[in-house]
Residue frames relative to the residue before (quaternion, step in Angstrom):
aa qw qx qy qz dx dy dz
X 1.0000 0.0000 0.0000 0.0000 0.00 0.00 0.00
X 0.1388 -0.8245 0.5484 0.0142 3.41 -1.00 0.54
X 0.1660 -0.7200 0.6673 0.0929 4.04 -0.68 0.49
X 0.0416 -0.7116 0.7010 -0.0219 3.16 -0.75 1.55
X 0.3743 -0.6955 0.6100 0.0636 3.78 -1.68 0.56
X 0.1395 0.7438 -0.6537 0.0021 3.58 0.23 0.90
X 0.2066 -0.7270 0.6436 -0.1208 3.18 -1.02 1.43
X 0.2513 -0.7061 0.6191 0.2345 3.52 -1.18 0.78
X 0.5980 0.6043 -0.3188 0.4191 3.66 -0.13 0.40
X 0.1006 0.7828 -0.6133 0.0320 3.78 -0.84 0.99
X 0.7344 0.2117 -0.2692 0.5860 3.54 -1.60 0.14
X 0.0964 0.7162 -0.6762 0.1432 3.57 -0.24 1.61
X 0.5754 -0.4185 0.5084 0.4851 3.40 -0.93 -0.26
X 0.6267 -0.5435 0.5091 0.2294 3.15 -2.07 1.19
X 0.7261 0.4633 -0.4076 0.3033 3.19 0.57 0.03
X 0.4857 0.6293 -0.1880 0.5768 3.02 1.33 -0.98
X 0.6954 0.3941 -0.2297 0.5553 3.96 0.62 -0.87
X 0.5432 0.4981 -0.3809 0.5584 4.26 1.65 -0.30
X 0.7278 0.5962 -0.2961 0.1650 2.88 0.71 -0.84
X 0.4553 0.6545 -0.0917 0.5966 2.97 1.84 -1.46
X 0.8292 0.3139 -0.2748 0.3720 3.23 -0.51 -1.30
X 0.5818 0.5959 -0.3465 0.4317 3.70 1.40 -0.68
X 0.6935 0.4030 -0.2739 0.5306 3.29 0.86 -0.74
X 0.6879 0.3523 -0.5088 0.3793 4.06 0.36 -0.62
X 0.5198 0.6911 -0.4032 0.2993 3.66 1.01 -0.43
X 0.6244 0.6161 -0.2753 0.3933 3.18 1.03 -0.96
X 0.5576 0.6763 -0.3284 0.3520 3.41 1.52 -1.48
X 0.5342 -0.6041 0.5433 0.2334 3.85 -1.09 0.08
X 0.6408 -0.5472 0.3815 0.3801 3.35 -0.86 0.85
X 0.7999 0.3438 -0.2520 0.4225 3.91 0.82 -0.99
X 0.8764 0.0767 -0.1818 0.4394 3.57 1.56 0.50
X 0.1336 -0.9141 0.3211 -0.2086 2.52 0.93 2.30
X 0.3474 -0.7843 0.4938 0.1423 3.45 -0.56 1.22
X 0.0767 0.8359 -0.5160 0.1708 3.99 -0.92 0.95
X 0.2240 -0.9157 0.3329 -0.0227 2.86 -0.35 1.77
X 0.0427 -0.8801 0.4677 0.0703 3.91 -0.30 0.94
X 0.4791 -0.7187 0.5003 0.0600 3.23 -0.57 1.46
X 0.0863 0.6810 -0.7271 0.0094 3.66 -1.09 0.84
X 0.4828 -0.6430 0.5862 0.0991 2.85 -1.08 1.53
X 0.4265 -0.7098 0.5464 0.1254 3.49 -0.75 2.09
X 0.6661 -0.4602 0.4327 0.3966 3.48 -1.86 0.99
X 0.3916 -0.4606 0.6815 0.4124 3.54 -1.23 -0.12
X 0.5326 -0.6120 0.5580 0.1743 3.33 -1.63 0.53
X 0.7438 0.4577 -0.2951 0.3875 3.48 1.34 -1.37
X 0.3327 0.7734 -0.5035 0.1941 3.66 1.11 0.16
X 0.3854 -0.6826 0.5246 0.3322 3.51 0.64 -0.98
X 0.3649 0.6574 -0.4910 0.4400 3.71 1.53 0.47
X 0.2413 -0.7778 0.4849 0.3189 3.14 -1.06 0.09
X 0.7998 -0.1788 0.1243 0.5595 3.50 -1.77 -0.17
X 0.7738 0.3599 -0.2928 0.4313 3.74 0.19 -1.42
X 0.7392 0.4947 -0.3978 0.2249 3.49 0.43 -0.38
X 0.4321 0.7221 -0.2206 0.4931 3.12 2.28 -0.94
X 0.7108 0.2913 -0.3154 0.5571 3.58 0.45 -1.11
X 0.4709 0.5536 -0.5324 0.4340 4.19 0.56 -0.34
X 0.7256 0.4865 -0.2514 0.4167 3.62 0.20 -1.43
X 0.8518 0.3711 -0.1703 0.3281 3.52 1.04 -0.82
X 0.3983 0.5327 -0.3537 0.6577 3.06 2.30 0.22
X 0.6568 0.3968 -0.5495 0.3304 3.90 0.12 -0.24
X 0.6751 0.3807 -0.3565 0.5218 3.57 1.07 -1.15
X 0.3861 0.5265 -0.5109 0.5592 4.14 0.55 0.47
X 0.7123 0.4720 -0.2414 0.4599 3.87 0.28 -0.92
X 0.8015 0.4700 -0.1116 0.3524 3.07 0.38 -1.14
X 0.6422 0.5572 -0.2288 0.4740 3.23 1.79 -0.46
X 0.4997 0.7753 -0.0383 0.3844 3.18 1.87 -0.96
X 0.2446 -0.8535 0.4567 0.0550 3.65 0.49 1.64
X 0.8946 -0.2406 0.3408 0.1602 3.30 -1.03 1.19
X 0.8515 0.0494 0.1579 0.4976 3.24 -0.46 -1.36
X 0.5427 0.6294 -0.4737 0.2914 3.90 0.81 -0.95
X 0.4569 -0.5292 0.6787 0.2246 3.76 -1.27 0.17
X 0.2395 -0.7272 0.6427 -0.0267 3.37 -0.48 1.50
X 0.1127 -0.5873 0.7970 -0.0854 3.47 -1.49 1.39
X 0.1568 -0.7013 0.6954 -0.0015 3.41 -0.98 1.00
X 0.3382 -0.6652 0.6262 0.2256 4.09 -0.49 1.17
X 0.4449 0.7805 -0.4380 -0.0308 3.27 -1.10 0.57
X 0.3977 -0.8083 0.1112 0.4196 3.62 0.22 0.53
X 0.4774 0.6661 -0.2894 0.4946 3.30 1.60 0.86
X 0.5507 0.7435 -0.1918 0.3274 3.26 1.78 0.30
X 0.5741 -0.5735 0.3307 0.4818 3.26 -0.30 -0.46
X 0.3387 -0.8326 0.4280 0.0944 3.19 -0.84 1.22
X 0.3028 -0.8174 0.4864 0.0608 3.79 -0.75 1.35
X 0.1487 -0.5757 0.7172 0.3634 3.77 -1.25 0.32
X 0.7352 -0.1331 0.4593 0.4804 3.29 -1.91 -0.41
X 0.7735 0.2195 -0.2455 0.5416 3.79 -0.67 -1.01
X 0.7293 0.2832 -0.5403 0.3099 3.65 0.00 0.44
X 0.4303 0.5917 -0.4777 0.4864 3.65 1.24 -0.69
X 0.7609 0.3320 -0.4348 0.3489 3.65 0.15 -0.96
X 0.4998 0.7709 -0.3174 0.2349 3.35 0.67 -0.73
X 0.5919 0.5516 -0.0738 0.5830 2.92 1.58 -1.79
X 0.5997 0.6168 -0.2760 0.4286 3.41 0.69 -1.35
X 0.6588 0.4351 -0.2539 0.5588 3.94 1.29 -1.21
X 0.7229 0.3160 -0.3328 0.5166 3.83 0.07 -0.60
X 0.6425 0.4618 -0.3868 0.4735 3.63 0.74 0.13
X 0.4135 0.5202 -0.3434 0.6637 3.83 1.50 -0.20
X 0.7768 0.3622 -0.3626 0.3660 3.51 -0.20 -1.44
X 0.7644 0.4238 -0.2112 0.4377 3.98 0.52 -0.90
X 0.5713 -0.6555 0.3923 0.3001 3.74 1.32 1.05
X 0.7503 0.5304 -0.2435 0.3107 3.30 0.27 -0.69
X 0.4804 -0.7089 0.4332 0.2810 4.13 -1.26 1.04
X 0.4412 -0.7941 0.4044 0.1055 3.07 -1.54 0.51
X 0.1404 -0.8054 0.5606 0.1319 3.59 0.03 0.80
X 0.0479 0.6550 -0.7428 -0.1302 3.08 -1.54 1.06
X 0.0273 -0.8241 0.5601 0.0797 3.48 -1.30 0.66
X 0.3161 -0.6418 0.6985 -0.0136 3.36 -1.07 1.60
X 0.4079 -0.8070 0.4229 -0.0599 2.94 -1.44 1.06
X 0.5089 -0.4729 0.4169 0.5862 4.01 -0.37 0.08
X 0.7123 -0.3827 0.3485 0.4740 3.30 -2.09 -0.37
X 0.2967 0.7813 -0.4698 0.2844 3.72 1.09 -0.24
X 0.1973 -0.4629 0.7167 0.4828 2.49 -0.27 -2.78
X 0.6545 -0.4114 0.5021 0.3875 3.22 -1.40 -0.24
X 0.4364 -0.8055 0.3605 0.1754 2.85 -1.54 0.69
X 0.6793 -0.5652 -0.0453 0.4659 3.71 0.27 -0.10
X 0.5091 0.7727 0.0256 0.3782 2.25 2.13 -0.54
X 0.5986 0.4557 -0.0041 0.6588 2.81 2.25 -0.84
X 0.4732 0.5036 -0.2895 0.6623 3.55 1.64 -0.47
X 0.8100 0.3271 -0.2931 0.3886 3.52 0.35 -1.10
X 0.5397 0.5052 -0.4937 0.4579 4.07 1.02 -0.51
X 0.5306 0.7267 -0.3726 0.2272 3.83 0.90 -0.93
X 0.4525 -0.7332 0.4721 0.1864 3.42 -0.43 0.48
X 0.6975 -0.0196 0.2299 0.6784 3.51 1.42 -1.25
X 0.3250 -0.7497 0.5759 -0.0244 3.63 -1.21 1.17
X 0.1813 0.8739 -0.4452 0.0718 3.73 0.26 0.90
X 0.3930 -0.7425 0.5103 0.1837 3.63 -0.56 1.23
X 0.3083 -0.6451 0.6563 0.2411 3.79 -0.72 0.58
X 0.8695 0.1841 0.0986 0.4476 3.62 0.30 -1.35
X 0.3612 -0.5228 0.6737 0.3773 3.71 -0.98 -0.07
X 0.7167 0.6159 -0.1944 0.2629 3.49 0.79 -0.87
X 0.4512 -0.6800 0.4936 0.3006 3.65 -0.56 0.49
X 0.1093 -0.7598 0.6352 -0.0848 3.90 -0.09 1.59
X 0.3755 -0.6385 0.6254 0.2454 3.31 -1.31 0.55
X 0.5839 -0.5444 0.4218 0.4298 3.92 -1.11 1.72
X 0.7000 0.4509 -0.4853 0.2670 4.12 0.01 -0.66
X 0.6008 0.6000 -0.2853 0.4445 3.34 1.08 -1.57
X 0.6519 0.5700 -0.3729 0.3333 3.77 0.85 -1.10
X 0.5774 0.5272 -0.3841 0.4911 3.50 1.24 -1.14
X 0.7981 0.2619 -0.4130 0.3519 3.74 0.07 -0.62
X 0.3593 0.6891 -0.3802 0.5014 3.69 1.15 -0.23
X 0.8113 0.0993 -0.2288 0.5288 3.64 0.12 -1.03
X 0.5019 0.5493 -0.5055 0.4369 3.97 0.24 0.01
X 0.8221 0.3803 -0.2386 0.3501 3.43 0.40 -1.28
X 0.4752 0.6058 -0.4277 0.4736 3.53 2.29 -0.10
X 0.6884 0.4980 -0.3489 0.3953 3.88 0.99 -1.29
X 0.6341 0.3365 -0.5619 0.4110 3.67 0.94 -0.48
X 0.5709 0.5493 -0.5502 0.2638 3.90 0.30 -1.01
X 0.5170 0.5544 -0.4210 0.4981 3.75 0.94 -1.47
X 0.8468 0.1482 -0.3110 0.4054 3.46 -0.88 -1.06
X 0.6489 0.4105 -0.5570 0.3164 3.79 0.13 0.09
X 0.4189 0.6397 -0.3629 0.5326 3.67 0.93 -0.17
X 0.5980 0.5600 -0.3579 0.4480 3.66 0.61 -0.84
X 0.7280 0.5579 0.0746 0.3913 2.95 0.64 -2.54
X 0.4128 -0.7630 0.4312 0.2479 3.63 1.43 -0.22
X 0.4095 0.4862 -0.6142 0.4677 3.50 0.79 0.91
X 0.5064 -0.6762 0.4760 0.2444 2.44 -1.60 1.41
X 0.3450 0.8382 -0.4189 0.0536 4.01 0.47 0.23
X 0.5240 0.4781 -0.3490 0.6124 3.46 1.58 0.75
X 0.1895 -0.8182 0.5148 0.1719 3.79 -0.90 0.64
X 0.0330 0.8696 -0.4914 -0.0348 3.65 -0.53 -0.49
């Protein structure tokens, strides 16, 4: 199984790019985290808001395997604790199959990309910047799968 991150956004800060990479490293060989970048619209085109997110859902689409379970990030989604993400995290293991999460430009997502999605999950009530989200969710799939695995790496 594998947890891929299509992400609109590139050339992030180094930190933001430590952050991530610290956390997919951590991930195990059978649930390995991997992050695809989609180079955001340019602003100076003269498109607008709806056409920008259009342009950035096709190359969202186009990146998008087949078979993967699609999670669309949004703050209108459903909202997880730890012990439920992991939960999910198991019936997604049990059914063989990869996981797409997909964060969006400064837009949002378009509809199109909401609508291929399988499931819509909010990290936050809060308004997170798309870089911070990547280490945010990575650093949720290891906690999730260590929880699985019986490390003690969640209190309560």
């Amino acid at each position: 199984m594998k947890f891929r991150l299509v992400a609109v956004g590139h050339k992030m800060p180094g930190w933001i790019d430590a952050g991530f990479s610290g956390y997919a490293k951590r991930m195990p060989r059978e649930a390995r985290i991997e992050l695809i970048e989609i180079k955001p619209e340019p602003r100076t085109t003269g498109k607008t808001v709806a056409q920008m997110m259009e342009s950035e859902g096709q190359r969202i689409l186009s990146v998008l395997p087949q078979n993967a379970f699609c999670i669309a990030l949004d703050e209108r989604g459903t909202h997880f604790s730890t012990r439920q993400l992991a939960q999910q995290m198991q019936d997604w293991m049990g059914k063989g199959c990869d996981v797409v999460f997909i964060i969006g430009g400064a837009d949002g997502l378009h509809d199109s990309v909401k609508t291929r999605a399988q499931q819509q999950m909010a990290l936050s009530a809060l308004t997170l910047p798309h870089g911070l989200v990547r280490i945010l969710l990575a650093e949720q799939l290891y906690r999730s799968y260590s929880l699985l695995r019986g490390h003690p790496y969640h209190r309560e």
